[in-house]
C-alpha positions, -999 to +999 in steps of 0.1 A: -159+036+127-128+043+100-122+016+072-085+010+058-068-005+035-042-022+042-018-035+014+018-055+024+040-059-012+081-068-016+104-041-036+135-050-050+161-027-032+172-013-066+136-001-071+134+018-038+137+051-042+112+046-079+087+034-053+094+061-028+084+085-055+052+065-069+044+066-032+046+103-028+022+109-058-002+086-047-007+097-011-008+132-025-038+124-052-055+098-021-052+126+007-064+155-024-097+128-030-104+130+009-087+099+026-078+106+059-046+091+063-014+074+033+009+057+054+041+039+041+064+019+057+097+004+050+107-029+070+132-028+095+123-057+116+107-083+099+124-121+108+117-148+081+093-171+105+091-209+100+057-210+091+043-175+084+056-138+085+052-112+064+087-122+040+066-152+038+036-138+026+048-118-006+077-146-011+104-117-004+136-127-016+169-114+000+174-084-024+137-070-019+124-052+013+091-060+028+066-030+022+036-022+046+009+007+042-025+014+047-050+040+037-077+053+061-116+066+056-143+082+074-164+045+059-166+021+033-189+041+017-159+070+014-135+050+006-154+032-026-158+068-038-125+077-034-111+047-051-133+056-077-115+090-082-080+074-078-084+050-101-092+073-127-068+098-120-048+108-151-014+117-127-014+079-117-021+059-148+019+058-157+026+044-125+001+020-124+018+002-161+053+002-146+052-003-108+085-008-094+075-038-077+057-076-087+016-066-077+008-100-084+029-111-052+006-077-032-013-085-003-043-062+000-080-056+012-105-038+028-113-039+067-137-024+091-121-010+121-138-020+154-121-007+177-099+032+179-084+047+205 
């Protein structure tokens, strides 16, 4: 079975496209080191719940949109490889210093899929 990683951060809305392009590189260098899949997604359809939603979980305020992506891997063992490589990548140490968003308010980790179709 795959593993991903999933990640769920807030942008401020100003900082959109900045993360759009930071985004771009960084599927490019995480599909170049062998992940199988860099998806991005912009919510559209994300209500504020009462007691937990995804808003909720990165404290998104009302000029920030609600960011959800994952990475996919053959396995755990492929993906701690390839993070490796990432990480080291020259291309992505600039965006790493000045990300267009607040990473201490990112949601991320590693799961083990158990079920595809």
């Amino acid at each position: 079975m795959s593993y991903v990683d999933g990640f769920v951060l807030a942008v401020p809305k100003a900082n959109i496209e900045a993360y759009k392009k930071m985004a771009q590189l960084a599927g490019e260098v995480w599909m170049e080191f062998g992940a199988l899949s860099y998806v991005e997604c912009l919510a559209n359809d994300v209500p504020y719940g009462e007691l937990t939603s995804f808003p909720r979980a990165v404290q998104a305020t009302d000029d920030e949109i609600v960011v959800f992506s994952w990475i996919t891997y053959k396995d755990k063992a492929s993906r701690d490889e390839i993070m490796a490589k990432v990480m080291a990548d020259e291309r992505l140490k600039a965006d790493m210093a000045n990300m267009p968003f607040d990473a201490k308010r990112m949601i991320f980790g590693g799961f083990e899929a158990f079920l595809e179709r």
